[in-house]
GUNU-908047 format. One line per 10 residues: number of its first residue (from 1); their letters; for each residue x negated, y negated, z of C-alpha. Coordinates in nm, 2 decimals. Each point is the difference from the previous one (the first is absolute). Layout:
! GUNU-908047
NUM> a> X,Y,Z ~ ... $
! end
This chain:
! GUNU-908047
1> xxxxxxxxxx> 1.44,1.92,-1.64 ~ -0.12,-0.35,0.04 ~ -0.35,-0.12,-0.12 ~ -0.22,-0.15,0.30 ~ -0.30,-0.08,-0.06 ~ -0.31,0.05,0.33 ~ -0.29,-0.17,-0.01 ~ -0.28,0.12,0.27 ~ -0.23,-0.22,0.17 ~ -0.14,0.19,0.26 $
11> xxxxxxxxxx> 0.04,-0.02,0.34 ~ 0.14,0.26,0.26 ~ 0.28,0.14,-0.23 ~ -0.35,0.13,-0.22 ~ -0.24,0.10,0.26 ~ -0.11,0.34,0.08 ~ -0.18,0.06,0.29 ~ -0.18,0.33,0.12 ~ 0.28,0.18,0.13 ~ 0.37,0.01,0.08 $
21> xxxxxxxxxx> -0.10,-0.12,0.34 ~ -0.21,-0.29,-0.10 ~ 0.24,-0.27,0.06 ~ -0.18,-0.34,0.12 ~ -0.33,0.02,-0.18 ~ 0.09,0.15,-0.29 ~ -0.17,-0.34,-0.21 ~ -0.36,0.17,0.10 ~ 0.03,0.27,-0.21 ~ 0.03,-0.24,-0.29 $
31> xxxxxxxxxx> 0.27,0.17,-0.25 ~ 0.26,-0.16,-0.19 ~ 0.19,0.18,-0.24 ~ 0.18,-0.17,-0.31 ~ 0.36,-0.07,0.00 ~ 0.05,0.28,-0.25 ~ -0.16,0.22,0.25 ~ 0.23,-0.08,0.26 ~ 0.33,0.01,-0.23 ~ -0.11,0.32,-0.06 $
41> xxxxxxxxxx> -0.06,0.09,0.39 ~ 0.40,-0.06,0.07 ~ 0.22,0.21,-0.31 ~ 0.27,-0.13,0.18 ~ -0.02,-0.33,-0.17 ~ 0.12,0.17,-0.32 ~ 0.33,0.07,0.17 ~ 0.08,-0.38,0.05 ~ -0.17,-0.19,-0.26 ~ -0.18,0.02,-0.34 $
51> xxxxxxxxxx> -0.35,-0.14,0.11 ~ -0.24,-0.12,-0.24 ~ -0.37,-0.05,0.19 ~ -0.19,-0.32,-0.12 ~ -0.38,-0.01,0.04 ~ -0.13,-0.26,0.21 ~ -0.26,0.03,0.26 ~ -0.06,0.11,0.36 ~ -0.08,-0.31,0.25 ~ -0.02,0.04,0.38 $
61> xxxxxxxxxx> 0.26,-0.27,0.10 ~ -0.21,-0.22,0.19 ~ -0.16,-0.08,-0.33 ~ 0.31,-0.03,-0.22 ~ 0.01,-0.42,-0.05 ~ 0.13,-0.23,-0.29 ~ -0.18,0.14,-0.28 ~ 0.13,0.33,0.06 ~ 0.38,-0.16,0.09 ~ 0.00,-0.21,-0.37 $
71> xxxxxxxxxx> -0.12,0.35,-0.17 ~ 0.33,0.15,0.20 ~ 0.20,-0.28,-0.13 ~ -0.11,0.01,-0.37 ~ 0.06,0.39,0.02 ~ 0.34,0.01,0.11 ~ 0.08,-0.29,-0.24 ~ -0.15,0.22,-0.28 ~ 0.17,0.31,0.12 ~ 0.31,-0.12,-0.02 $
81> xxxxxxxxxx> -0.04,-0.16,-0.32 ~ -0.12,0.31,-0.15 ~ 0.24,0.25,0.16 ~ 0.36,-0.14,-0.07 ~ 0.12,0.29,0.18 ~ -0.20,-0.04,0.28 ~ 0.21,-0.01,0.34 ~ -0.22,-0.12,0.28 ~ -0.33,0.01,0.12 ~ -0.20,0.13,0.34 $
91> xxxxxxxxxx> -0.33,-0.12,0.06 ~ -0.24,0.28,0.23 ~ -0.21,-0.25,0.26 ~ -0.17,0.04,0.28 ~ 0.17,-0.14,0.33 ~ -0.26,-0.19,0.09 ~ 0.12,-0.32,-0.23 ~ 0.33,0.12,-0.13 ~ 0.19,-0.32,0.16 ~ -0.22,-0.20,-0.19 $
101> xxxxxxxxxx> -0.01,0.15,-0.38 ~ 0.41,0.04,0.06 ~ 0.04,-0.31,0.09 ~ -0.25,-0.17,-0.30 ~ 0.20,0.16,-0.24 ~ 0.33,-0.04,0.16 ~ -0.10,-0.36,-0.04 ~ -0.15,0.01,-0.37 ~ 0.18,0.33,-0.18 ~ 0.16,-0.12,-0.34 $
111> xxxxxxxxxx> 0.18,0.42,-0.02 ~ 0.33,0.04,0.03 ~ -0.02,0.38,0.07 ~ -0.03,0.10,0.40 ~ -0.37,0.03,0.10 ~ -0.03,0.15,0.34 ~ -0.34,0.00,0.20 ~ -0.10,0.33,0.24 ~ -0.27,0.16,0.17 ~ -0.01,0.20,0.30 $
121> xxxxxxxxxx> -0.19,0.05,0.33 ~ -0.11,0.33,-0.03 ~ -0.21,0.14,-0.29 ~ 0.11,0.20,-0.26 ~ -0.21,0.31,0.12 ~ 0.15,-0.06,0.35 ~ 0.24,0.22,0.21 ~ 0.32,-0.10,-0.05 ~ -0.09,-0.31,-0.19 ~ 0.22,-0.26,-0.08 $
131> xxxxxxxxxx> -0.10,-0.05,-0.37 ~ 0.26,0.24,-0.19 ~ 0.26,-0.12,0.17 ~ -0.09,-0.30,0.01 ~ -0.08,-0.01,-0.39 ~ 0.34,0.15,-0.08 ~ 0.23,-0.24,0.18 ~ -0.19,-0.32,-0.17 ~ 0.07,0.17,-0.36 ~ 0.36,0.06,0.08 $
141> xxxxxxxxxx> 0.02,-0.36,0.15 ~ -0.17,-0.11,-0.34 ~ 0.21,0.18,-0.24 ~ 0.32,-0.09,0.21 ~ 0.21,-0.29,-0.21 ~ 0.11,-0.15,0.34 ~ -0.37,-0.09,0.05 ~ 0.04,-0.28,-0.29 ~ -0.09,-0.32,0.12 ~ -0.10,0.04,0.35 $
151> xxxxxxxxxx> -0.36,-0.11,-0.10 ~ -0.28,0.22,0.14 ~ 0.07,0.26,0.22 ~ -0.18,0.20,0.21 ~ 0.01,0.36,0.12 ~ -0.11,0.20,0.26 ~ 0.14,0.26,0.29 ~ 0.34,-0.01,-0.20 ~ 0.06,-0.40,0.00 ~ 0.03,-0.24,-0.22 $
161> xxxxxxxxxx> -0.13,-0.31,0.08 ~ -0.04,-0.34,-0.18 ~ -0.35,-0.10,-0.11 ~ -0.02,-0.36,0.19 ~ 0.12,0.11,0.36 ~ -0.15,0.38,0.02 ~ -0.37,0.00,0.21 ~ -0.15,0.31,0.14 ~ 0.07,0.04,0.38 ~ -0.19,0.29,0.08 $
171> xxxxxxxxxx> -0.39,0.16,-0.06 ~ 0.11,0.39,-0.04 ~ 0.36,0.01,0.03 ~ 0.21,0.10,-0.24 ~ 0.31,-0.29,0.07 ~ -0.25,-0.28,-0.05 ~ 0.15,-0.21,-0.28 ~ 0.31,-0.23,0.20 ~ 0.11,-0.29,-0.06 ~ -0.05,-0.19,0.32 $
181> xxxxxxxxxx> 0.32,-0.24,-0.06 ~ 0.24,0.11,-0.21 ~ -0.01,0.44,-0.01 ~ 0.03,0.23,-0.35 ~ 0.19,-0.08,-0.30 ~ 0.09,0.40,-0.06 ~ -0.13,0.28,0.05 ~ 0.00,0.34,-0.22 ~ 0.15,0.32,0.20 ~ -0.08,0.27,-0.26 $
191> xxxxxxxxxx> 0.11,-0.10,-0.32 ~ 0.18,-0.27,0.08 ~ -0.11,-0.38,0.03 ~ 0.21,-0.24,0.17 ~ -0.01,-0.37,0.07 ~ 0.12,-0.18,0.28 ~ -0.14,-0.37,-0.05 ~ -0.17,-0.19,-0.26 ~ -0.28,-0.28,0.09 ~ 0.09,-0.37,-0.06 $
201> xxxxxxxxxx> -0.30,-0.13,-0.14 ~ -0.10,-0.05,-0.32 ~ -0.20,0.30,-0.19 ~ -0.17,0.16,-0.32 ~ 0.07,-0.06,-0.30 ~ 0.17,-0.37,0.09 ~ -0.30,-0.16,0.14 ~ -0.20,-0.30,-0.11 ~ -0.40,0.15,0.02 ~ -0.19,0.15,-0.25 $
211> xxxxxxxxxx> -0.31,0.20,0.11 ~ -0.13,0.05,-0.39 ~ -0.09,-0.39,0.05 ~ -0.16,0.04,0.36 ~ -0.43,0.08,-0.04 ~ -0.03,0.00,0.30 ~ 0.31,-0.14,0.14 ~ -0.05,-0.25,0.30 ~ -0.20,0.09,0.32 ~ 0.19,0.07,0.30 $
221> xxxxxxxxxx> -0.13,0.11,0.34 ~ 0.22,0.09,0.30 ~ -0.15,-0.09,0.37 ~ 0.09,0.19,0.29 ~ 0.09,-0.15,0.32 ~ -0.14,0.14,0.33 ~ -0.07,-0.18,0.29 ~ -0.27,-0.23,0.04 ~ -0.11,-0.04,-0.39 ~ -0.17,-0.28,-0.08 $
231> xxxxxxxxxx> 0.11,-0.05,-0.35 ~ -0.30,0.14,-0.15 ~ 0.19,0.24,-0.23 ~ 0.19,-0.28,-0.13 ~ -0.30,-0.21,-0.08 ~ -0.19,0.32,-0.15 ~ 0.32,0.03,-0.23 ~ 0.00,-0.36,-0.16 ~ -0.39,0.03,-0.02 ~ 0.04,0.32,-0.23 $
241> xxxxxxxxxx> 0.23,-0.19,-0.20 ~ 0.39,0.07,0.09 ~ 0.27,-0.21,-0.12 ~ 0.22,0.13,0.23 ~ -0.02,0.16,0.35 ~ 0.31,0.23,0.20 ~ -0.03,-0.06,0.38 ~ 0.06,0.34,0.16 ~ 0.12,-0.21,0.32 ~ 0.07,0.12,0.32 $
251> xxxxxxxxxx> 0.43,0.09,0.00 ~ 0.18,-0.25,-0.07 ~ -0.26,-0.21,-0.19 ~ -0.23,-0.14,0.25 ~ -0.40,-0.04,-0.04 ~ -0.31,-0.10,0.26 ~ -0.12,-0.33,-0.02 ~ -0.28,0.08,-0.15 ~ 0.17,0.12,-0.30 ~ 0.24,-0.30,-0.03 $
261> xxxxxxxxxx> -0.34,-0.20,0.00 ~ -0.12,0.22,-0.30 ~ 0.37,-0.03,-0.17 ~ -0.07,-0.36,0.01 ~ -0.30,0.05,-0.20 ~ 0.14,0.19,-0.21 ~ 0.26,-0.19,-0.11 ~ -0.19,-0.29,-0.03 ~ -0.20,0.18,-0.24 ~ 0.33,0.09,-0.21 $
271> xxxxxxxxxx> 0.03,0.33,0.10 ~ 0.38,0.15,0.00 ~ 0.07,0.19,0.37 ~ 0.34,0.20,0.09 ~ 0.10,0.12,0.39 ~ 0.05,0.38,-0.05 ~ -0.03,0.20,0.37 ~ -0.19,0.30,0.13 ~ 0.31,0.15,0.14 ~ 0.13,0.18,-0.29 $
281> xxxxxxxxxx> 0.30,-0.12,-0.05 ~ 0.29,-0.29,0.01 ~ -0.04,-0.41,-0.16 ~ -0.31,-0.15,0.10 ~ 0.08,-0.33,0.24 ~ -0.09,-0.34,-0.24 ~ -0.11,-0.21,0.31 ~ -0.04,-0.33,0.02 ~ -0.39,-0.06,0.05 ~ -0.06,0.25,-0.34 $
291> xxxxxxxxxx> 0.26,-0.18,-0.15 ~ -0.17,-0.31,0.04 ~ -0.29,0.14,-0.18 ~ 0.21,0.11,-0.29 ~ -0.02,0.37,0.12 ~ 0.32,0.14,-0.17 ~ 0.18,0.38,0.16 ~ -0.05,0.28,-0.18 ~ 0.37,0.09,0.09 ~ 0.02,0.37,0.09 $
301> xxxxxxxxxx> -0.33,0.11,-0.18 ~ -0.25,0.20,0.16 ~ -0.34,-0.10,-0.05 ~ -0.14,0.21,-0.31 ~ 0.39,-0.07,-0.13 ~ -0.07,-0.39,0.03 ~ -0.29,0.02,-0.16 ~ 0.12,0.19,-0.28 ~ 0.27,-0.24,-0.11 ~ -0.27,-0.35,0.13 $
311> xxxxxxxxxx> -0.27,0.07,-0.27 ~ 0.33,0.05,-0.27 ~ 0.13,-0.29,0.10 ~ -0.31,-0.20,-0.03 ~ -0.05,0.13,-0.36 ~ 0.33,-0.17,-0.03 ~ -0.04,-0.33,0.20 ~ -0.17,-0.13,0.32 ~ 0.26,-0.24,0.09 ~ 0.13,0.05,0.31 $
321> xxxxxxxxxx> 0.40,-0.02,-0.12 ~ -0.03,0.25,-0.25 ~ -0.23,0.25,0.23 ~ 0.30,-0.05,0.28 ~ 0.28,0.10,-0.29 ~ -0.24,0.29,-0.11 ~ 0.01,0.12,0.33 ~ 0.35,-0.07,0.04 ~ 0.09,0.18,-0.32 ~ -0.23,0.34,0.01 $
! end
């Protein structure tokens, strides 16, 4: 049997709501159990893997932030540095910001061993929840040696998907991790995992940020496009003191007037600002009039994605050549 370690954080995967039937607002009944409470609510995982439980703490997801993602960082790099035998890693979290946690330590992991993010959309007191299966597929992803270096991964709904592309699609359904552009790397059918595709870019541990220096890393805001704003979101941003801003632009990068007026400002002020879109996937357009401004593409990036890897970069530089390769490389 292979050692893989789960560390719980709350979220769906731990919640028990009044009943089997309570499904959507299971959150109001206000109980999280410990991850050694739910290792313990699916025997099965003992057929699969050996699984040691570490402490942590329960966090509704919406509250989960960088303090919490630096603990997660300096726990997996402790775990495998105490636990030579240690084969991978699954991290319990709430759906709400999964993307986001897998994707901060996808970009700032120094462990070799797999670690493998899941959750799921219905409770674990729920009929026909997706939790123990969901829970056993990530360990036998984690403990699997073709999950080496593949960088973060996350599971859900029997999928494997890669920490920077994944986002969640859907409020209740059960297929809501996709990757818009690019589909699965594998899935596991039973006890099998298979790959099918590895992602290009660059990935935990061979990345260039440390969060153990970041307190607080860099300020980054994301503005959302719609039509007729005037800009005032932008302006509100650089006033609370961002040093960087994601456009959630209308598809393929386009903004009102009123926010290229407030860009300007921005800008002027030294602000940082990348073109992401609100359509959810494919490259975000680098047009001309942003250009101008110094407005750079966040490539493929959604929005929270973008600003994920903008306030690492910025803890790195805030020149605009080595934001562009940042963003070209991760």
């Amino acid at each position: 049997m292979r050692k893989v370690a789960f560390i719980g954080t709350g979220g769906t995967i731990s919640s028990i709501g009044k009943g089997p039937l309570d499904l959507i607002d299971y959150t109001a009944n206000g109980k999280m159990v410990h991850a050694e409470e739910i290792v313990a609510a699916v025997p099965e995982l003992r057929e699969v893997a050996e699984v040691e439980v570490i402490k942590y703490r329960n966090i509704p997801s919406p509250a989960i932030g960088f303090p919490e993602w630096r603990e997660l960082v300096e726990l997996c790099a402790r775990l495998e540095r105490e636990t030579p035998d240690l084969a991978g890693i699954v991290i319990g979290h709430g759906t709400a910001t999964l993307e986001e946690t897998a994707y901060v330590l996808n970009l700032t992991l120094k462990v070799k061993i797999p670690v493998v993010v899941v959750g799921s959309q219905r409770p674990l007191s729920g009929l026909a929840s997706d939790a123990a299966t969901n829970l056993v597929a990530a360990v036998r992803t984690a403990a699997s040696p073709d999950s080496v270096g593949r960088g973060v991964l996350v599971v859900l709904n029997d999928e494997i998907q890669a920490a920077r592309d994944v986002t969640k699609t859907s409020t209740f359904r059960l297929q809501t991790f996709r990757t818009p552009d690019f589909g699965v790397l594998g899935s596991v059918d039973g006890e099998h995992v298979r790959y099918y595709r590895r992602a290009e870019r660059r990935s935990a541990p061979e990345t260039e940020f440390d969060v153990a220096k970041l307190d607080p890393p860099p300020r980054v805001d994301i503005s959302y496009s719609y039509a007729g704003s005037d800009g005032a979101a932008i302006r509100a941003f650089v006033a609370a003191g961002a040093k960087g801003i994601v456009l959630a632009a209308f598809a393929p990068g386009m903004t009102t007037p009123g926010e290229q007026a407030a860009i300007e400002e921005a800008r002027r002020q030294g602000v940082t600002v990348m073109v992401s879109t609100r359509a959810g996937s494919g490259v975000a357009l680098d047009p001309l009039r942003l250009r101008e401004l110094g407005v750079m593409s966040a490539d493929n990036l959604n929005p929270q994605k973008a600003r994920v890897l903008l306030s690492l970069a910025l803890s790195v530089s805030d020149k605009p050549a080595d934001i562009r390769r940042i963003f070209a490389t991760y």
